[in-house]
C-alpha positions as CSV (number, residue, x, y, z in Angstrom):
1,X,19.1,32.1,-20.1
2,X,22.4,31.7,-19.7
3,X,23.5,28.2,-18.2
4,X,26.8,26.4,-17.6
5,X,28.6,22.9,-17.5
6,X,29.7,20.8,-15.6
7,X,29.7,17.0,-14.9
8,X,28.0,14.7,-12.5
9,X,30.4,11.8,-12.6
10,X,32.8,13.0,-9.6
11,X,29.7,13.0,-6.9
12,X,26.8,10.9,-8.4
13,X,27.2,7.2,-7.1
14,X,26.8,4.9,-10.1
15,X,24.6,1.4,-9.4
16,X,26.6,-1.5,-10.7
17,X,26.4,-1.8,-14.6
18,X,25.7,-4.6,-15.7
19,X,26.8,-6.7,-18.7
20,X,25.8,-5.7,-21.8
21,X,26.2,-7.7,-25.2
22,X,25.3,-5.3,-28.0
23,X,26.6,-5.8,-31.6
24,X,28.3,-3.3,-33.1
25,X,26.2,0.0,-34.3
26,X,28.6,0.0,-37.7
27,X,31.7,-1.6,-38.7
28,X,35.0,-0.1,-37.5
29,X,38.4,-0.4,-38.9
30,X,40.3,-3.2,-38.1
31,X,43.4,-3.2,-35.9
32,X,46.6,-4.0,-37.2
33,X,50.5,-4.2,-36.6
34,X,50.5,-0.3,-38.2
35,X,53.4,-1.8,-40.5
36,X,51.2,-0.8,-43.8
37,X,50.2,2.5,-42.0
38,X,51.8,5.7,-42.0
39,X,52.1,7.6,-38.6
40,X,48.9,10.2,-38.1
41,X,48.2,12.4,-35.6
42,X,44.7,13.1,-34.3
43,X,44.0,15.4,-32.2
44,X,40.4,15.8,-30.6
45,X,39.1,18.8,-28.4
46,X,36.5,18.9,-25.7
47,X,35.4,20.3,-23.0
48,X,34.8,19.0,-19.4
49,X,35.8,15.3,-19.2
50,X,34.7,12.8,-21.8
51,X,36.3,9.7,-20.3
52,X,38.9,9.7,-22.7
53,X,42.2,9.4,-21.1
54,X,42.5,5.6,-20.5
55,X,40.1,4.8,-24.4
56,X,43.1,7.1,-25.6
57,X,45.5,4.2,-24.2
58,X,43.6,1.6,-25.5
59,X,42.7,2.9,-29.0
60,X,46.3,3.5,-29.5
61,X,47.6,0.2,-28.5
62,X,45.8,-1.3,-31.0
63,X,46.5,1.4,-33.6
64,X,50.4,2.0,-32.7
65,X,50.3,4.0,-36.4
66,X,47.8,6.7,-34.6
67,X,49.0,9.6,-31.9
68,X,46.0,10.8,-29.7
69,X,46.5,14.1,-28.9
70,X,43.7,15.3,-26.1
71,X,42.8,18.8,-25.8
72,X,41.1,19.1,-23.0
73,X,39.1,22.6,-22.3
74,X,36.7,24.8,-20.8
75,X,32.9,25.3,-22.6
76,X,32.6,28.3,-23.9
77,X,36.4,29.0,-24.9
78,X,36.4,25.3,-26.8
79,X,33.5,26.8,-29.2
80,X,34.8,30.1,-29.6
81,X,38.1,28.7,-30.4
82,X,36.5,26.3,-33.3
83,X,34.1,29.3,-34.9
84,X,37.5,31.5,-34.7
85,X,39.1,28.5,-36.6
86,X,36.6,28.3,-39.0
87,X,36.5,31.7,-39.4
88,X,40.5,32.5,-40.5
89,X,40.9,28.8,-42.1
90,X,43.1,27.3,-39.7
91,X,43.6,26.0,-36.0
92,X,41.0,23.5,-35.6
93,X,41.5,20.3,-33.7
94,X,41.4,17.0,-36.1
95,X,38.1,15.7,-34.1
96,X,36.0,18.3,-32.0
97,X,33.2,18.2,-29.8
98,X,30.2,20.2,-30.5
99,X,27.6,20.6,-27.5
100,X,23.9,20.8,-28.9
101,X,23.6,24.0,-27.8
102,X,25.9,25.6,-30.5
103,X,24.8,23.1,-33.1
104,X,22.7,25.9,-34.6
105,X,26.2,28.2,-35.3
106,X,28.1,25.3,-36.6
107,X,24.9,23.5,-38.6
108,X,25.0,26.5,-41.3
109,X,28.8,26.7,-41.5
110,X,28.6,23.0,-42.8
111,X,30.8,23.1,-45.9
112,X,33.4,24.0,-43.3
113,X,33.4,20.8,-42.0
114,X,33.7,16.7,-43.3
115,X,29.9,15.8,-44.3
116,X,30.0,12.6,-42.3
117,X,27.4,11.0,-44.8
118,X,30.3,11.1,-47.4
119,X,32.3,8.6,-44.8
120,X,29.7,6.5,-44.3
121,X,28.1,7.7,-41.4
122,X,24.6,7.0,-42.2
123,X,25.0,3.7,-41.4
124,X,24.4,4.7,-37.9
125,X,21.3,6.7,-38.2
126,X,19.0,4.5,-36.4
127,X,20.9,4.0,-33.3
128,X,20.0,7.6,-32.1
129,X,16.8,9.1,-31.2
130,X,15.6,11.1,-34.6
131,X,15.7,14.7,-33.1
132,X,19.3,14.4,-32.1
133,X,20.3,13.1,-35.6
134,X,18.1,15.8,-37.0
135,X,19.7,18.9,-34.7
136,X,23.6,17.9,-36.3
137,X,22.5,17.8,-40.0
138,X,21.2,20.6,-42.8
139,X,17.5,21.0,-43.7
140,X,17.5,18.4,-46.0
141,X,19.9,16.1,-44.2
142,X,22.0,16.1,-46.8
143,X,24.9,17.4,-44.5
144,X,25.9,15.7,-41.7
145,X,28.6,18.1,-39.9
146,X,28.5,16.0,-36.4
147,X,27.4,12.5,-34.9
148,X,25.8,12.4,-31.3
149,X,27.6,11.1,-28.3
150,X,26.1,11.9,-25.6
151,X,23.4,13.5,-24.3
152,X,21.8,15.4,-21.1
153,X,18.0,14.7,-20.2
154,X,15.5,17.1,-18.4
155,X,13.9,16.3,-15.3
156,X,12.7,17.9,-12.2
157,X,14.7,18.3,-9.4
158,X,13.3,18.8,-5.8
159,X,13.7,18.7,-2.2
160,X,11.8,16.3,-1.4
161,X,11.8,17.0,2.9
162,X,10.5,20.1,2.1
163,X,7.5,18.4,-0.7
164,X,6.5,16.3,2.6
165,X,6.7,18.7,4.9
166,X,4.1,20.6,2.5
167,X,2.1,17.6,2.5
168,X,2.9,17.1,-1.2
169,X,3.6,13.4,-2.4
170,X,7.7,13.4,-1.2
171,X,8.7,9.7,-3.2
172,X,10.2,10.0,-6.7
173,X,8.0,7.5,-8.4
174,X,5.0,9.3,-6.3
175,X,5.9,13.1,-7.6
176,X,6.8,11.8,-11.2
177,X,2.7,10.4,-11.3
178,X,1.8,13.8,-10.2
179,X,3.8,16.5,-12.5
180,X,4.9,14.2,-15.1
181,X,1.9,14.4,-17.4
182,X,1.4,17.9,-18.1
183,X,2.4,20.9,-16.9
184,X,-1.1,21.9,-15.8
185,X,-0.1,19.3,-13.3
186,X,2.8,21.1,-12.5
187,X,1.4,23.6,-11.7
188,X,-1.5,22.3,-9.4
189,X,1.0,20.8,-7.3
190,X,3.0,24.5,-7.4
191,X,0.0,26.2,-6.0
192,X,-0.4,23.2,-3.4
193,X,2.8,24.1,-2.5
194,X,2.7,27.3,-2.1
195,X,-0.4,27.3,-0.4
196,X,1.3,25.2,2.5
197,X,4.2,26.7,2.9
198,X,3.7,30.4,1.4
199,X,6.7,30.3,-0.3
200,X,7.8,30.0,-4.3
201,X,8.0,26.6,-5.9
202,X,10.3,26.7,-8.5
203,X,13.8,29.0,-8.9
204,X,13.1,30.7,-12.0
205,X,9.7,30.6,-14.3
206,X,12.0,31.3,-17.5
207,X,13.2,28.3,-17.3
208,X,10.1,26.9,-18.2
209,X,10.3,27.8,-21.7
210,X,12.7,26.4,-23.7
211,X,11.5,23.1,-22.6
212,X,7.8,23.5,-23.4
213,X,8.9,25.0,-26.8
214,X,10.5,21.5,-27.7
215,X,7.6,19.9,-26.5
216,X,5.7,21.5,-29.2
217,X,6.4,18.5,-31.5
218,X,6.4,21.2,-34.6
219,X,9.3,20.3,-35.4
220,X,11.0,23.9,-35.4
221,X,10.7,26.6,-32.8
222,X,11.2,30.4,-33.3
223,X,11.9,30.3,-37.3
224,X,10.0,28.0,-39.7
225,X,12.2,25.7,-41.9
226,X,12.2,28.5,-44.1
227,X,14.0,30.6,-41.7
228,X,10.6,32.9,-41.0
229,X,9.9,33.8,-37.9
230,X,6.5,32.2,-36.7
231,X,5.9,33.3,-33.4
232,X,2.5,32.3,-33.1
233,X,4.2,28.4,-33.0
234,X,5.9,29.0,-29.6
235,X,2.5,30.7,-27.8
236,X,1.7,27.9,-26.1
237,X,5.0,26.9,-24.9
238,X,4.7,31.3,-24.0
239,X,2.0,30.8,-22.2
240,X,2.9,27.6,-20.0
241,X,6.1,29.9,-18.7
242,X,3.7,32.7,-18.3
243,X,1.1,30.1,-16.2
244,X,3.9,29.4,-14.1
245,X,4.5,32.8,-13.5
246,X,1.3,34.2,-12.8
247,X,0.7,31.6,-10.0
248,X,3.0,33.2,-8.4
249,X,5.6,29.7,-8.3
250,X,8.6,31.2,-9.1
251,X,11.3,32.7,-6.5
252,X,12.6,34.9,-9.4
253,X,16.0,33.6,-8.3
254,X,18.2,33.9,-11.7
255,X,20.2,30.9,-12.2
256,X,24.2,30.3,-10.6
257,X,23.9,33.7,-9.0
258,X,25.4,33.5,-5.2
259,X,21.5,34.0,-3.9
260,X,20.4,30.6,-6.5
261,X,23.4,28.6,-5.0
262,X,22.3,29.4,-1.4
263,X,18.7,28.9,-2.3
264,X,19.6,25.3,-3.1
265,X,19.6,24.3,0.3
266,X,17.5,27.4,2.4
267,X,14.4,26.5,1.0
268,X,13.9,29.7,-1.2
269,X,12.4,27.2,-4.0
270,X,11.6,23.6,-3.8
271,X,12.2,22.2,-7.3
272,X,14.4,23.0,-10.6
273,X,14.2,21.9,-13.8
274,X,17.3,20.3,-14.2
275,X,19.2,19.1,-17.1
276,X,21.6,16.3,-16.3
277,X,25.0,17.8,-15.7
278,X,23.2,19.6,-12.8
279,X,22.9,17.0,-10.2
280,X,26.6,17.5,-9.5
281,X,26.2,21.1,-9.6
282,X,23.9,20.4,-6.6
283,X,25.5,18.1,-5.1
284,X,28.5,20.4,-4.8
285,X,26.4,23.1,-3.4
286,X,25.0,22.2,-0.8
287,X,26.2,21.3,3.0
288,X,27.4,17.3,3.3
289,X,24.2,16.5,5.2
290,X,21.6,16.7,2.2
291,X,22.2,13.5,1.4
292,X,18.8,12.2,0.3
293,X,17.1,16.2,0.9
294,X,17.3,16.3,-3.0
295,X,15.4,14.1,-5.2
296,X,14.1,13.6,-8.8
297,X,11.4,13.4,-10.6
298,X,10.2,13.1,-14.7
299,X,9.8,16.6,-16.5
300,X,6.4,17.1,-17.3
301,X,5.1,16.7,-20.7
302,X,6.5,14.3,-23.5
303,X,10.3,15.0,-22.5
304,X,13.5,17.3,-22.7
305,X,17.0,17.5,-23.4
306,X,19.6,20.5,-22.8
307,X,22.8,20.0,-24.1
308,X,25.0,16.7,-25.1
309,X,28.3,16.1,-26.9
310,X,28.6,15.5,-30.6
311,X,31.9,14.9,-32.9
312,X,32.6,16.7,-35.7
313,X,35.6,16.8,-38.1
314,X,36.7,19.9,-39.7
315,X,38.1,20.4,-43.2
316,X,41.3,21.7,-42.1
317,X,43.3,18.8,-41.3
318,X,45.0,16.5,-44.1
319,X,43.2,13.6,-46.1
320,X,45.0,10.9,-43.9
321,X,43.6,12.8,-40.4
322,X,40.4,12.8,-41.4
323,X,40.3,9.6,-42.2
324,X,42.0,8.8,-39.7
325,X,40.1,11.1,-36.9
326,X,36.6,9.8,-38.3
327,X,37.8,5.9,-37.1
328,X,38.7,6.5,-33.9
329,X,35.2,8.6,-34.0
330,X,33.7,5.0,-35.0
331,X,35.7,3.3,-32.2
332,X,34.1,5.3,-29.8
333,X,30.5,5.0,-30.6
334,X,31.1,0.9,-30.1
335,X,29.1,0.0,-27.0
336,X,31.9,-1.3,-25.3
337,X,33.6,2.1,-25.5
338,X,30.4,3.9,-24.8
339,X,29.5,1.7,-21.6
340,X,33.1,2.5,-20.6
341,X,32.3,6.7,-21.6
342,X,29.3,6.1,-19.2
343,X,31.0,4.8,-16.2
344,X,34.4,7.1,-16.2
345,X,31.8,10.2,-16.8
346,X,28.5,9.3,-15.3
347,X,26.6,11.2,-18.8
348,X,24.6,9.0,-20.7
349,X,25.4,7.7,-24.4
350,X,23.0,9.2,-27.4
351,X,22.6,5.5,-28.6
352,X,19.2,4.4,-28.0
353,X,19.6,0.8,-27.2
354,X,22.1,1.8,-24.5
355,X,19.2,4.3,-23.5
356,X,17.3,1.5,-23.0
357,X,19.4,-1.1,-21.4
358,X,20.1,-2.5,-18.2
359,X,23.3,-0.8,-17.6
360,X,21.3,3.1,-17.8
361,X,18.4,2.3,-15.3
362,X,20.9,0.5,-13.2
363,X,22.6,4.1,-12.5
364,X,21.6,5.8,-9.4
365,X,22.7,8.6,-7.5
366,X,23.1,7.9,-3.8
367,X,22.7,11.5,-3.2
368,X,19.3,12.3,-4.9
369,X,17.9,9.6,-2.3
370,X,18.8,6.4,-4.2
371,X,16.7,8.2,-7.8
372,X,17.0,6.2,-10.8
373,X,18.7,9.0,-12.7
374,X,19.8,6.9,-15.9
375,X,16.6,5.8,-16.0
376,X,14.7,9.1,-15.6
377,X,16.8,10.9,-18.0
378,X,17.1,8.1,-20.7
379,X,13.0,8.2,-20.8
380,X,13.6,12.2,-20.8
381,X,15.6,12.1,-23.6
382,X,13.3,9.4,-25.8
383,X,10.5,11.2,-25.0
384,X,11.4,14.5,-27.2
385,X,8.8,14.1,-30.2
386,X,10.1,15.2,-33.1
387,X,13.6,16.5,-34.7
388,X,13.6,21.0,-33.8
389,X,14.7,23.2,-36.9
390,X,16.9,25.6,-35.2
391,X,17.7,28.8,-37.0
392,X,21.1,31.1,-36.7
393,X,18.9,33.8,-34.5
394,X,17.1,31.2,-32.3
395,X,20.0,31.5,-29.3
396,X,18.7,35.5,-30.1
397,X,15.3,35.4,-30.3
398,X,15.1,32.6,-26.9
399,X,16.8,34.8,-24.9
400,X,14.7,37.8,-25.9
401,X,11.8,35.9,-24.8
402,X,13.2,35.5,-21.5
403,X,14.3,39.1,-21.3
404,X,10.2,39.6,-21.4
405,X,9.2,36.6,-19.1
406,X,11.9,38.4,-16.6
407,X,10.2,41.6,-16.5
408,X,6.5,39.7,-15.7
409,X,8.5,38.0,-12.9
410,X,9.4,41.3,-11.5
411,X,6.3,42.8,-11.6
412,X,7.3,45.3,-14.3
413,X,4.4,43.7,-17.2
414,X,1.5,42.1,-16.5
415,X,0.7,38.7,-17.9
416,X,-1.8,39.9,-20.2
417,X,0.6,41.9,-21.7
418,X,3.4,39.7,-21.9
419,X,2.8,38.0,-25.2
420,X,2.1,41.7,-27.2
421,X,5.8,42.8,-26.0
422,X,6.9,39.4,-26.5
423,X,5.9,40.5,-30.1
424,X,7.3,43.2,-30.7
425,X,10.8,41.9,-29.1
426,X,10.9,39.2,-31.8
427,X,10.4,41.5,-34.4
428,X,13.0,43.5,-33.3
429,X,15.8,41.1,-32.5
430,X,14.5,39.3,-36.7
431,X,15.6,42.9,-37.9
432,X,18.9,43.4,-36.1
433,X,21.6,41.9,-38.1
């Protein structure tokens, strides 16, 4: 399904970070008076805000020889742009951001860009959770195109005056105990729901697949490392969406449709599964008196992820920019300039001992009733179990899938025949060029 970006740093209300001594995760060049430097410019797209306007300041007072050049953009546009770049040899910004989403596009176009291994980049492989490292590299990880920056936990959002007024457990630490473990639990407390209240439990049952598929903990998803399809590894991850379906939880409410916005605050559903970027998007959808309506819980199962930044350096620019784009990359995987990343944007570094510091659980949203969101999402994102193999077609055959889990949320196929056109979807969309 399609899904959009935005951040959560304008309207989530960040607890007080505290200090954080961490040594560096790699060396970084040294600062200097620039005299033995020739001027370089680097320039470095992204989309959304990264917090980079006042690390531009500072990176550049200490590296006078350097010019900064942000280029700031929407999503979408941003990747087109870089594959059109790619694609005629020319255009591509010194330093780019690559969301995890479109890893898969750029992973196989890797002799396009800067194998970060050849820079020296390994050094940093075990500050980041194995599956992130894993989704920027080649097969054999002996390509590196990208290096993780950030990245966007799964968790369950819900309204939690409308869990007690069910008689459902209402307290985030109290709903996390009852969903988190499985989605079997998830469930249970669905039909709970809806037995109270008579009405759906969750916006949209699709949306229950992608994260159950990289729960499987096979370590790829639609295609085998071979680049076969193997459909019969994503049937159970199939059949949890289909579970959730068939109990009749979902609202069938497609996601940032006018009817899904409204629905986030006329009861229509209860709970979302909801990445992190999303909190804002509810936040900002909802009338100024909700404050505390909304709450959060874990995802059930082992965790999730959906989406999160990642630099990468094309071929195109000179020797000197690339050298010169890959240390300011450096600089701004340090902890201090991460911690400072976290604050400006409210998004959480990749960097697993800032997942697990003090300064992550101490950020909480005053909104989602006071919820530990660093905390939830930084166990979210640990919790993936193993590095996902994604193939070229994956983006293809995932929405296909949907396409199927749609028509048994209209009514249009049954459950038990969901999985056989499932089949024969995949099959088609694996022959279509």
């Amino acid at each position: 399904m399609t899904w959009t970006r935005t951040r959560a740093a304008s309207v989530l209300a960040l607890g007080t970070a505290s200090a954080l001594f961490l040594s560096a995760c790699g060396s970084t060049p040294e600062a200097s008076s620039g005299a033995s430097h020739a001027p370089v410019v680097v320039t470095v797209g992204f989309y959304g805000d990264f917090g980079l306007e006042k690390l531009e300041a500072k990176y550049e007072k200490t590296h006078p020889w350097v010019d900064i050049q942000l280029k700031s953009g929407d999503y979408a546009p941003q990747h087109d742009l870089l594959q059109q770049a790619l694609e005629t040899g020319s255009g591509a910004y010194t330093v780019t951001a690559i969301d995890e989403g479109y890893l898969s596009r750029f992973v196989p176009q890797a002799d396009s860009f800067v194998n970060l291994l050849d820079l020296g980049a390994g050094d940093y492989k075990k500050d980041f959770p194995e599956w992130a490292w894993a989704e920027a590299a080649n097969t054999d990880e002996t390509k590196l195109i990208a290096i993780p920056n950030s990245l966007y936990g799964l968790a369950i959002c819900y309204r939690s005056d409308l869990f007690a007024a069910a008689g459902l457990e209402s307290d985030s630490a109290a709903v996390s105990s009852a969903i988190s473990g499985s989605w079997e639990n998830f469930i249970s407390e669905g039909q709970k729901y809806k037995a109270a209240t008579g009405k759906a439990f969750i916006d949209d049952g699709t949306t229950v697949l992608d994260p159950a598929v990289k729960q499987l903990g096979t370590g790829h998803s639609y295609y085998n490392s071979s680049l076969k399809l193997d459909m019969a590894n994503v049937k159970p991850a199939f059949d949890t969406a289909t579970g959730v379906i068939g109990a009749e939880l979902s609202a069938n409410i497609a996601r940032y449709t006018p009817e899904w916005y409204s629905g986030l605050s006329n009861g229509a559903f209860a709970a979302v599964i909801c990445p992190q970027w999303m909190l804002g998007m509810i936040q900002k959808n909802v009338p100024a008196d909700f404050t505390g309506k909304w709450d959060l819980a874990t995802l059930p199962g082992t965790g999730g992820n959906q989406g999160g930044s990642f630099f990468a350096i094309p071929k195109q620019g000179t020797a000197d920019q690339q050298k010169a784009g890959y240390e300011f990359v450096q600089w701004l995987l340090q902890p201090e300039q991460q911690i400072e990343m976290m604050n400006a944007t409210g998004t959480l570094s990749a960097q697993t001992a800032l997942l697990t510091s003090d300064t992550v659980k101490a950020f909480t949203s005053a909104f989602f009733n006071g919820a530990p969101y660093g905390d939830v999402f930084a166990r979210s994102i640990l919790g993936v179990p193993a590095p996902i193999s994604f193939a070229p077609k994956n983006l293809t055959l995932q929405a296909g899938m949907e396409s199927v889990l749609n028509q048994v949320e209209s009514g249009d196929v049954s459950v038990a025949d969901a999985w056989d056109l499932a089949l024969a979807t995949a099959d088609a969309g694996d022959a279509a060029p």
